[in-house]
C-alpha positions in Angstrom: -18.5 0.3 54.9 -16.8 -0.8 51.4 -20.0 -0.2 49.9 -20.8 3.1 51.7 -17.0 3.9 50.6 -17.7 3.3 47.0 -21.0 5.0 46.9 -19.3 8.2 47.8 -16.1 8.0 45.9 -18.1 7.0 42.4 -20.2 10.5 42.9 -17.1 12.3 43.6 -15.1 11.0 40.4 -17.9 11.3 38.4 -18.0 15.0 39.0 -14.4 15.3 38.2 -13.8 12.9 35.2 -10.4 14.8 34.2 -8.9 14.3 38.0 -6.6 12.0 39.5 -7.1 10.4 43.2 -4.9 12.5 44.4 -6.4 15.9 43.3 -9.3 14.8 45.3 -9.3 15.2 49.1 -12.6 14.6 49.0 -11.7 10.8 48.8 -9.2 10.7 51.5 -12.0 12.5 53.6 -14.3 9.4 52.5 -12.3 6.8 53.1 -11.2 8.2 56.8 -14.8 8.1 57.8 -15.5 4.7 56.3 -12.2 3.1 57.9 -10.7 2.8 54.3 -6.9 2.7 55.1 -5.9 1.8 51.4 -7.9 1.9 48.2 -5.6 -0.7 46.4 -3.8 -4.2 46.6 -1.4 -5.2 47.7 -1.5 -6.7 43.6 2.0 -9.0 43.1 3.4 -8.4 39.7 6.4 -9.2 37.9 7.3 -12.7 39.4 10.5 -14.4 39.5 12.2 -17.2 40.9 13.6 -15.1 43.3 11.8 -12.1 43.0 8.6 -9.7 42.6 6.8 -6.5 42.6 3.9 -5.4 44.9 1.8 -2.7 44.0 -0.2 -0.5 46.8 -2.4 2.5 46.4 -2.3 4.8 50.0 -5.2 7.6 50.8 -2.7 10.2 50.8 1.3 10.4 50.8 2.7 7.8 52.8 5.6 5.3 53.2 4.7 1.8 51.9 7.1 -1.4 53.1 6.5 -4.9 52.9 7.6 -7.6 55.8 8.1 -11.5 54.2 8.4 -14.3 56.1 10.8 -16.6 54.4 12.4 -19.6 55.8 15.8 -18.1 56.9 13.7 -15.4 59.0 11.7 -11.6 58.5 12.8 -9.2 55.9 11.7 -6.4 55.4 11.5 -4.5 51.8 11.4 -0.5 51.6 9.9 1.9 52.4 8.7 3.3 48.7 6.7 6.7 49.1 3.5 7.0 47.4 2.7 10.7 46.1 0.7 13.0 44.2 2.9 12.1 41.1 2.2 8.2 41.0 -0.9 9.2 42.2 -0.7 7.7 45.7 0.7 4.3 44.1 3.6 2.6 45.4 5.4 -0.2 44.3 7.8 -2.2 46.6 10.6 -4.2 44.7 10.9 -8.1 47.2 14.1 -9.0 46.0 16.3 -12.1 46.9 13.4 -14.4 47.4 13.9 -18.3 48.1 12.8 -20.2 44.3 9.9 -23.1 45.1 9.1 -21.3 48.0 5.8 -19.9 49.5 6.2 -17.1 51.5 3.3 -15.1 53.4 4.0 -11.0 53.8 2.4 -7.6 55.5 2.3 -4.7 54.2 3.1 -1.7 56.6 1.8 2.1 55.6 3.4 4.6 57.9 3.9 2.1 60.4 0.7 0.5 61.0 -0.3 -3.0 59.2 -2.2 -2.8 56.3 -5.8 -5.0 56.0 -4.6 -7.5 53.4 -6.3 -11.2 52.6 -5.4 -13.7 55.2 -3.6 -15.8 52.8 -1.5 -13.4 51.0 1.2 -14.9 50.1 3.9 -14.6 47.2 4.9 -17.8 45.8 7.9 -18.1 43.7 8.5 -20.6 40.6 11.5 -22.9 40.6 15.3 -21.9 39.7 16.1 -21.7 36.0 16.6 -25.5 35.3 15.5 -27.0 38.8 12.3 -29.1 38.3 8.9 -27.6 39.1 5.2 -27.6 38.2 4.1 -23.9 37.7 0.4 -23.2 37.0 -0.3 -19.8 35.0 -4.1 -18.7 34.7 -5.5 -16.8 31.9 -8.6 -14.9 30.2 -10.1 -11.7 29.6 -13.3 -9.9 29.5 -13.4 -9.7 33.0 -15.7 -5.9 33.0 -17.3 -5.3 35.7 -19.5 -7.6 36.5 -16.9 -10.2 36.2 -14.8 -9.0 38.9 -17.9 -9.5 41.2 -17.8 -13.4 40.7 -16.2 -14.4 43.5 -16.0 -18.0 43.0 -14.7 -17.8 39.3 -11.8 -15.6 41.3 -11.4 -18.0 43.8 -11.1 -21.2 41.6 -7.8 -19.3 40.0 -6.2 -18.7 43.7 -6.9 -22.1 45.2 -6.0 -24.2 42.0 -2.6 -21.9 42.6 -1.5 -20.2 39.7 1.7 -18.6 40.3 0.2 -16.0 37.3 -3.3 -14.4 36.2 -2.9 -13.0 32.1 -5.5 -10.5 31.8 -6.2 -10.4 27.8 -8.0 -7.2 27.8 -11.3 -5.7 29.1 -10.5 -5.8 32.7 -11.9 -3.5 35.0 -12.6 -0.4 32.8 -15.7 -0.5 30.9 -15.6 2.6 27.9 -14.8 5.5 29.5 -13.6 7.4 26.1 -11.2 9.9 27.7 -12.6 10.5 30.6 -10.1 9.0 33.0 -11.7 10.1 36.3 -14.2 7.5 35.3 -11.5 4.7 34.4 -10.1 5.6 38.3 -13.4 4.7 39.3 -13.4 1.8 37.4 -10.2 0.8 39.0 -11.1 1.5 42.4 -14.4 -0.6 42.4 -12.2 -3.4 40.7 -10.1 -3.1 44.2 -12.8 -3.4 46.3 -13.8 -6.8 45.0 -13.2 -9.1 47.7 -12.3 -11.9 45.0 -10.2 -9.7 43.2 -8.2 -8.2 46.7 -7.9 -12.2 47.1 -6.3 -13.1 43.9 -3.8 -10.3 43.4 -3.0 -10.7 47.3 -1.0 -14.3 46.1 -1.3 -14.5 42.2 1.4 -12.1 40.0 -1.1 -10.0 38.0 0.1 -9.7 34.2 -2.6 -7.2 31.7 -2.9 -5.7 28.5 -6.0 -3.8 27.1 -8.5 -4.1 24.9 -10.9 -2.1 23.4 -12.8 -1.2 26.1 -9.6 -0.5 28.1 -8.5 1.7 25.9 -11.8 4.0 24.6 -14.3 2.3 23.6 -15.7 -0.5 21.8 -13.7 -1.0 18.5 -11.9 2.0 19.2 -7.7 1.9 18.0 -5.0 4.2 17.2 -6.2 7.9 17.5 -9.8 7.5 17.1 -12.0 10.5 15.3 -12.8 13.2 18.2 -10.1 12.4 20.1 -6.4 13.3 21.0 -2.6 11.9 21.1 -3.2 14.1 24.6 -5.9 11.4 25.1 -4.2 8.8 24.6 -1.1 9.7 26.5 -3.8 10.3 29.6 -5.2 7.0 29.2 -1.7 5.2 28.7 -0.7 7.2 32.2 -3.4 5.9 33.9 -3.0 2.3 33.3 0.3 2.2 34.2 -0.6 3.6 37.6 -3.5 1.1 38.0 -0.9 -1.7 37.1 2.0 -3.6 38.1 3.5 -4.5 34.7 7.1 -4.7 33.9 8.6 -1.8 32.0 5.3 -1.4 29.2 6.1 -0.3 25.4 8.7 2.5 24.8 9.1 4.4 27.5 11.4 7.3 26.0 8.6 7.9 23.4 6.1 7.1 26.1 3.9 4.8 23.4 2.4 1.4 23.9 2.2 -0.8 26.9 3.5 -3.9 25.1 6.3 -5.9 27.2 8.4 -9.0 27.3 9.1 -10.6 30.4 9.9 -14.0 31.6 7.8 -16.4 34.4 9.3 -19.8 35.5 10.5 -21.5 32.4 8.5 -19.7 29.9 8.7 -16.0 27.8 5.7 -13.9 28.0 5.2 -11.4 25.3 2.1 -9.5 25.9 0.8 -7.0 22.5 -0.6 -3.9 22.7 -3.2 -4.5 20.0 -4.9 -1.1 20.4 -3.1 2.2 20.9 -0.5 1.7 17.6 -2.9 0.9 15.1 -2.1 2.4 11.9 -4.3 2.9 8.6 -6.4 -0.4 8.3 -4.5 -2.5 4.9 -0.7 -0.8 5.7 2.0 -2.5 6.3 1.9 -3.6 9.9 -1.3 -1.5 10.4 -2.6 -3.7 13.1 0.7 -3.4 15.8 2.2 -0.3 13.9 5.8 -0.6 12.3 8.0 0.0 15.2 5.7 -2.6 18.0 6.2 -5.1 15.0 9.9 -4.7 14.5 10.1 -4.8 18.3 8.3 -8.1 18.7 10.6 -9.8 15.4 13.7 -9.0 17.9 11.9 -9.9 21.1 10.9 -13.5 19.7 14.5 -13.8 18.7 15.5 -13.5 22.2 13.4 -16.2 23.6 15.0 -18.6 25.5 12.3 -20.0 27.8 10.8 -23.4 27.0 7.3 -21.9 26.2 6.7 -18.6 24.4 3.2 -17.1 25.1 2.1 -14.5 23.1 -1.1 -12.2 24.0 -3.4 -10.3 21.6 -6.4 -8.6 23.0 -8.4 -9.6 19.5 -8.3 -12.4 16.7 -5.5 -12.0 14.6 
């Protein structure tokens, strides 16, 4: 039925390749015939020692909350309403978490369970300062093809890393502009079995590369193209994502960010979208994401810092 599912939603978005989910009834109509209750997740994001994010994309408008077992009994987190704005996303803040802990969850939409993996679980690192072993996972170039490898996926969840760092080139294979296409890209990327498994129990952390972004090679505001474009592009990923807060949001540029897992700091670059001219200063983060990761690596304080880029530099 997932197959059947996909079949019809691909056609769909590739007849609309300017068009959100959620200005498609079409796919709702799909995925009630193919017993599709969500499209996406849950994907955890944004772990703590006593906190995280779950992301969940609905079929149509509907209230999202999670239920987490924890040693001191249920809670339950919510609801968040998914809409036409976020583009039937939802994203559930699980707050006041036990650290060291592993803690198994539902997700409810409008009341009924949600089909998620059977070992979906969110499991959080240590206290700041307590001992702990904390396993973080990391690569990129994923495409399409990759997501299919179930084994590969499965190696990351059951050698338990707390964290997957997606370098680039996950999921969306050069769409240009067309961002129906990276939704379909996305969509087929949450069908995966391996993939539903992973993001069901590992925080999901991402920043794109080229063919993320355009297309191969493509940076800054490539020839034939748009800031419109680009703004589309950067709108979509953060809908498809559950990143902390990504690049500068009053501008509404980049989807660089600084965050913090277990004892280390996490700076992940956007190494495509603020490309300047190639030999000026700064050219290859632009000016203002290179003055902002000067101050960020000043404020460091983890015992690791990781920094991402997408491409050699």
């Amino acid at each position: 039925n997932v197959q059947d599912f996909f079949k019809e939603a691909r056609l769909i978005l590739d007849a609309n390749r300017k068009t959100s989910f959620a200005e498609l009834p079409e796919l709702r109509i799909a995925a009630l015939k193919h017993e599709i209750p969500v499209t996406g997740g849950p994907m955890l994001g944004e772990l703590t020692h006593n906190s995280a994010k779950l992301w969940v994309r609905t079929i149509q408008p509907a209230r999202v909350e999670v239920i987490v077992q924890t040693p001191y009994g249920t809670r339950r987190y919510g609801p968040v309403n998914s809409n036409f704005s976020s583009d039937f996303t939802a994203v559930v803040n699980l707050t006041a978490l036990p650290p060291s802990t592993k803690l198994p969850y539902q997700v409810i939409v409008d009341g009924k369970p949600a089909p998620i993996p059977k070992e979906a679980a969110i499991t959080t690192p240590a206290a700041p300062n307590a001992p702990g072993k904390l396993t973080i996972a990391f690569g990129s170039c994923f495409h399409k093809t990759g997501l299919a490898n179930n084994a590969l996926l499965e190696r990351m969840r059951l050698r338990g890393a707390s964290a997957f760092i997606s370098i680039g080139d996950c999921a969306v294979d050069d769409r240009d502009a067309q961002v129906g296409l990276h939704r379909s890209d996305y969509l087929l990327r949450d069908l995966h079995p391996g993939w539903q498994n992973l993001a069901a129990s590992t925080a999901i952390y991402a920043a794109w590369d080229d063919h993320d972004y355009f297309n191969n090679d493509k940076a800054g505001i490539p020839k034939g193209y748009t800031v419109a474009d680009r703004d589309a592009l950067r709108s979509v990923w953060l809908q498809n994502w559950n990143n902390p807060a990504c690049g500068f949001t009053k501008q509404g540029t980049g989807i660089f960010f600084h965050t913090r897992i277990g004892p280390c700091d996490l700076i992940m670059l956007d190494t495509r979208s603020m490309r300047t001219t190639p030999g000026a200063p700064n050219a290859y983060l632009g000016e203002e994401q290179s003055r902002w990761l000067e101050q960020e690596l000043k404020q460091c304080s983890g015992a690791f810092t990781i920094i991402t880029s997408g491409t050699m530099w």
